[in-house]
C-alpha positions, 0 to 999 in steps of 0.5 A, spaced: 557 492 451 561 485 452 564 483 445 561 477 442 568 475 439 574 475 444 578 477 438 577 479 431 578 474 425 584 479 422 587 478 429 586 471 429 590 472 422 595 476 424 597 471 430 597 465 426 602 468 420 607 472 426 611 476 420 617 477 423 618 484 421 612 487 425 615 482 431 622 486 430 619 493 429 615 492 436 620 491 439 625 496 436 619 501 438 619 498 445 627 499 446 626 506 442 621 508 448 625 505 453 632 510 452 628 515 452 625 515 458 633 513 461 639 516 457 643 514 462 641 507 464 641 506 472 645 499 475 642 493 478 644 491 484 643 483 487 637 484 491 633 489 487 626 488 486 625 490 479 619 489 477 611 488 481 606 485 478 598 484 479 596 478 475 591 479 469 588 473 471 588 467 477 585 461 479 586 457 485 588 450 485 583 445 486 585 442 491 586 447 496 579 449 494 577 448 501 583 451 505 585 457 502 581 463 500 580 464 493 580 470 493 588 472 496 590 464 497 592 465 504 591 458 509 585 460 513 579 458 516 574 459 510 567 459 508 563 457 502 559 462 497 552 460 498 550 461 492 555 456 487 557 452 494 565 451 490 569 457 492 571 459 499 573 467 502 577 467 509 573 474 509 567 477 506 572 484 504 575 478 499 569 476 498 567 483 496 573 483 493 572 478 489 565 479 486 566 483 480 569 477 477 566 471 481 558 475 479 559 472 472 563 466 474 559 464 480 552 461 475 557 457 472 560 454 477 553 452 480 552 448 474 556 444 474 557 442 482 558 438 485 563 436 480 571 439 480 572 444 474 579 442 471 584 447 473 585 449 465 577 450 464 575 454 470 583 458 468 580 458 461 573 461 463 576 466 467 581 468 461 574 469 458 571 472 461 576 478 462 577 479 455 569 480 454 569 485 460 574 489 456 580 485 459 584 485 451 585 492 452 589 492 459 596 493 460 602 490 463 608 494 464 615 492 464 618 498 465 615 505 464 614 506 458 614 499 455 607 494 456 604 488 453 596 486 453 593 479 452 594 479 444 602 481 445 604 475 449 605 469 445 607 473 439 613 476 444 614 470 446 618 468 439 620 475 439 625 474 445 627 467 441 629 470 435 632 476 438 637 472 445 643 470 442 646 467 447 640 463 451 635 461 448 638 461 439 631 458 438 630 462 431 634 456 428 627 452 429 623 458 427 617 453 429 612 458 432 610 456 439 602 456 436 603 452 430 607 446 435 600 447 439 596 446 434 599 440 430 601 437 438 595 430 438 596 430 446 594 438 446 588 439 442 585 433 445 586 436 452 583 442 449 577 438 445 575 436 452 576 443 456 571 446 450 567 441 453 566 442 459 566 449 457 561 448 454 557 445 459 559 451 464 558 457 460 551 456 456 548 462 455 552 466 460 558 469 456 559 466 449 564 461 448 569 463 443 570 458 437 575 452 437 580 457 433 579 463 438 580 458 444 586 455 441 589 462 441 587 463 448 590 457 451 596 458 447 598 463 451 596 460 456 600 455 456 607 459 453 606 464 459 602 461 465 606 462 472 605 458 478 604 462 483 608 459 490 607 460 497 612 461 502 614 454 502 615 455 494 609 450 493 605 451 487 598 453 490 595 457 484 595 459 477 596 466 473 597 470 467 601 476 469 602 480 462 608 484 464 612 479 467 612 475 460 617 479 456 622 474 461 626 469 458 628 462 461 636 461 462 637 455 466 642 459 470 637 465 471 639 472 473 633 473 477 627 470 481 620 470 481 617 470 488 610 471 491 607 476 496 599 472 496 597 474 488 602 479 487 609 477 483 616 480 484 622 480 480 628 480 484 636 480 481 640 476 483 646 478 480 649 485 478 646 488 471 649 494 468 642 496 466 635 494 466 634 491 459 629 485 459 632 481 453 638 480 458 634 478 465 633 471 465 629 467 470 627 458 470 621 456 468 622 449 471 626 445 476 634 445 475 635 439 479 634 435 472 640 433 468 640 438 461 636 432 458 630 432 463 631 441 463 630 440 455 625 435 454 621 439 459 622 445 456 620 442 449 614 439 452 611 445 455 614 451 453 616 448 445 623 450 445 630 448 445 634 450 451 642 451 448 644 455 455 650 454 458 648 450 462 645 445 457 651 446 452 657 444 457 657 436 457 661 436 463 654 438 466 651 432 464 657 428 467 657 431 474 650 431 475 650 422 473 657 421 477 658 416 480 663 414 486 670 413 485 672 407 487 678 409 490 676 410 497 681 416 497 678 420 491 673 424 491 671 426 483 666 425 480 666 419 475 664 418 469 661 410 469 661 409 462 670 411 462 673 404 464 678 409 469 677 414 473 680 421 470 683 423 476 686 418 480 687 412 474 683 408 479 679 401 475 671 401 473 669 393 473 663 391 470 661 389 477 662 396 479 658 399 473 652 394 475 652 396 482 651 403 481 646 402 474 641 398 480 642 403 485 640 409 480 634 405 477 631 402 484 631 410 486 628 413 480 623 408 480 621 409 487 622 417 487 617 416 481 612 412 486 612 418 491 610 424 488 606 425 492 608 423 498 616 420 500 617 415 505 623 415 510 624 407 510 625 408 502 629 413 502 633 409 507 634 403 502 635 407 496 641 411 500 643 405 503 645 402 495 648 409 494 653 409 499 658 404 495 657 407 488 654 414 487 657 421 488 655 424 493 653 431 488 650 425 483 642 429 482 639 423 483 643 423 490 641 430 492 633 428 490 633 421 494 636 426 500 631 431 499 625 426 499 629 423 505 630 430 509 622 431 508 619 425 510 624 425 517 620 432 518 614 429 517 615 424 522 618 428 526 625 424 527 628 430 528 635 428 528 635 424 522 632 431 518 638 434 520 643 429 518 640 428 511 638 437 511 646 437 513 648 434 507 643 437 502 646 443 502 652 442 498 646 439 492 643 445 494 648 450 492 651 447 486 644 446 482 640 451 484 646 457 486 647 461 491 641 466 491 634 461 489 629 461 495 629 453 496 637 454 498 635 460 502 628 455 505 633 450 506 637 454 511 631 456 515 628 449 516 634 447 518 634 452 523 627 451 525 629 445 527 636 447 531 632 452 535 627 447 536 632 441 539 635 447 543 642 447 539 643 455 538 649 457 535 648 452 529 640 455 530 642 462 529 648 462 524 642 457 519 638 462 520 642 468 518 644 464 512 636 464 510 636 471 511 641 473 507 640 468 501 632 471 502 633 478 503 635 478 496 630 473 493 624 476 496 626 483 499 626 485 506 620 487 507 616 480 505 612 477 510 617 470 510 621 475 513 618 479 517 613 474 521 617 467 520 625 468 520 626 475 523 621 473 530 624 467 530 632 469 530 631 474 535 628 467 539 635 463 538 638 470 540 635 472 546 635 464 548 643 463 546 644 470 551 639 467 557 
């Protein structure tokens, strides 16, 4: 019989006070559990898949509702559920697949159509809904022996802060992740107004748990949500994974997250001694940002203060804000706020500064104003401004170009798309490493278009590089490789030799 509290008052108690000593008692457990299974701890090699994962809960974004299958995400032609009219299946195996949990969502969701459910009120539901068919007692495995449940993860969370001493030395702040939530205006409001919703869905379906035990919920929620990406790292849905949660953000990560439809894997993408899980790190969030705009959002979704390496090396923060030098025979980054260049001696004049200072500002404001959608001839203006005064590894350059690189594709001036995508990699490799999928899909896209304008060798030498960086990001045997790239390099190949 379903539970009619998703968690206990004693729980909801011991979540709030978090006392360090179980925290670290836990853990002590967990590692204690981990050594016995392995006296001898086995290497990591770059490229390893060290972890799979199922998620515990899932929901598709809305805005794909009507291009991609609830229930495996993939982009095919689909049809709607007769019933609730808002959820659509590419086939009736996900359908059936689908039905033990869409059964109960399914009323619900017909109650409120035609109006779009938010993205947090029908992952919220979901949330619920497993927890009250048993889901509080399922288990996430991050090694053989050592798992985490829904109760565990937020209360982890802190745990992995206080214990990491050299990424994440958050346990100076000693603000618990759900305090921060609870006292945050923006955070209750929002979910003031998903309880609302809620409200209206679920009615007599399922019992709403009370405002304390929902907070609880979209806490963990909010500290341990993944955006599940498709194969062009676009966030397509949102989940909760449990087992993967025990992994801590470095803005220089030694691992990757990639997705096969729902399912999460972890890939190294360096050499580790040992697998130890306090020591592999993964990004939460985008890396081309300065350590300003990284911390900031970091504090903001994730409440903590990232002191990485990255974040702490102020040489970073010159780098990625560099201006051109004005010596035409210099190519170092420069600092705008110096009145001389640190390497060649050359002169920063007022004028100079302002110049550079205009052409930041015109392309800040309008990257801001094509989020959604980039246009070539902005880009073209704001690189125009460029050319005379910002570096050419200045983030802001590197994200003009970007939006520059795309927006060419999608006119199909293909030659442009190359030319900007040529000078992207540079960008690319800095601030996102050698082994990130986007440097590997930047290749590729590269490549798709040399094969496609009938130049080979630069075709099938771009392809191999995707290959390479993608093998160890995704695996081998992931279908971007095996249905788009590896068909696609035979094609360059056999076209090369005809």
């Amino acid at each position: 019989m379903p539970s009619h509290k998703i968690f206990s008052p004693l729980l909801i108690k011991q979540f709030e006070t978090l006392t360090l000593k179980s925290q670290q008692g836990s853990n002590n457990q967990c590692k204690v559990k981990s050594r016995m299974k392995s006296a001898q701890p086995k290497a990591i090699k770059r490229g390893e898949r060290i972890l799979t994962e199922k998620p515990f809960a899932y929901v598709l974004k809305s805005k794909y509702r009507k291009e991609r299958c609830d229930n495996c995400l993939n982009q095919n032609k689909v049809m709607k559920c007769s019933n609730c009219n808002y959820v659509y299946y590419c086939n009736r195996a996900c359908q059936m697949q689908a039905w033990p949990l869409h059964k109960i969502e399914c009323p619900m969701l017909k109650r409120v159509f035609p109006r779009i459910v938010p993205d947090a009120a029908r992952m919220l539901c979901r949330l619920i809904i497993r927890l009250d068919n048993g889901g509080d007692l399922v288990r996430g495995y991050c090694t053989p022996t050592c798992y985490r449940k829904f109760r565990d993860l937020m209360s982890r969370k802190l745990m992995m802060i206080m214990v990491d001493t050299d990424h994440t030395k958050n346990l100076f702040n000693l603000i618990i992740d759900y305090q921060e939530i609870k006292h945050d205006p923006k955070r209750v409001e929002h979910l003031e107004s998903l309880y609302v919703i809620l409200s209206e869905m679920m009615q007599n379906d399922t019992v709403l748990p009370n405002q304390a035990e929902l907070l609880s919920i979209h806490g963990r929620l909010i500290t341990n949500g993944f955006n599940i990406l498709d194969a062009e790292m676009n966030s397509i849905a949102t989940a909760i994974y449990l087992g993967v949660s025990i992994t801590d953000h470095s803005c220089k990560p030694n691992a990757v997250a990639t997705f096969e439809g729902t399912t999460l894997h972890i890939h190294a993408i360096e050499d580790m001694e040992c697998l130890d899980w306090s020591k592999i790190f993964i990004s939460y969030i985008d890396l081309l940002n300065t350590p300003a705009q990284r911390r900031g959002d970091l504090k903001e979704n994730y409440y903590f203060w990232c002191v990485c390496s990255k974040c702490i090396d102020p040489q970073e923060t010159v780098e990625m804000q560099a201006a051109k030098c004005p010596n035409p025979k210099c190519s170092a980054p420069l600092d705008i706020t110096l009145s001389n260049c640190l390497y060649c001696d050359a002169g920063i004049s007022p004028r100079y500064r302002n110049g550079f200072q205009e052409a930041i500002n015109l392309t800040k404001n309008h990257l801001e104003n094509m989020k959604d959608v980039a246009y070539l001839d902005v880009c073209k203006i704001c690189l125009k401004k460029h050319k005379d005064f910002v570096h050419s590894l200045n983030v802001w350059h590197v994200k003009i170009l970007d939006a520059a690189f795309e927006a060419a594709i999608a006119v199909s001036k293909w030659g442009e798309a190359l030319d900007y995508g040529k000078q992207l990699l540079p960008g690319f490799r800095k601030y996102y490493g050698d082994w990130n999928p986007l440097l590997g899909l930047l290749y590729m896209k590269l490549a798709k278009i040399q094969l496609y304008e009938n130049f080979l060798k630069e075709a099938i030498y771009n392809f191999q590089e995707a290959k390479k960086i993608l093998e160890v990001t995704h695996g081998p045997d992931h279908s971007l490789l095996q249905t788009q790239l590896k068909p696609l390099l035979l094609q360059a190949i056999a076209d090369n030799s005809a």
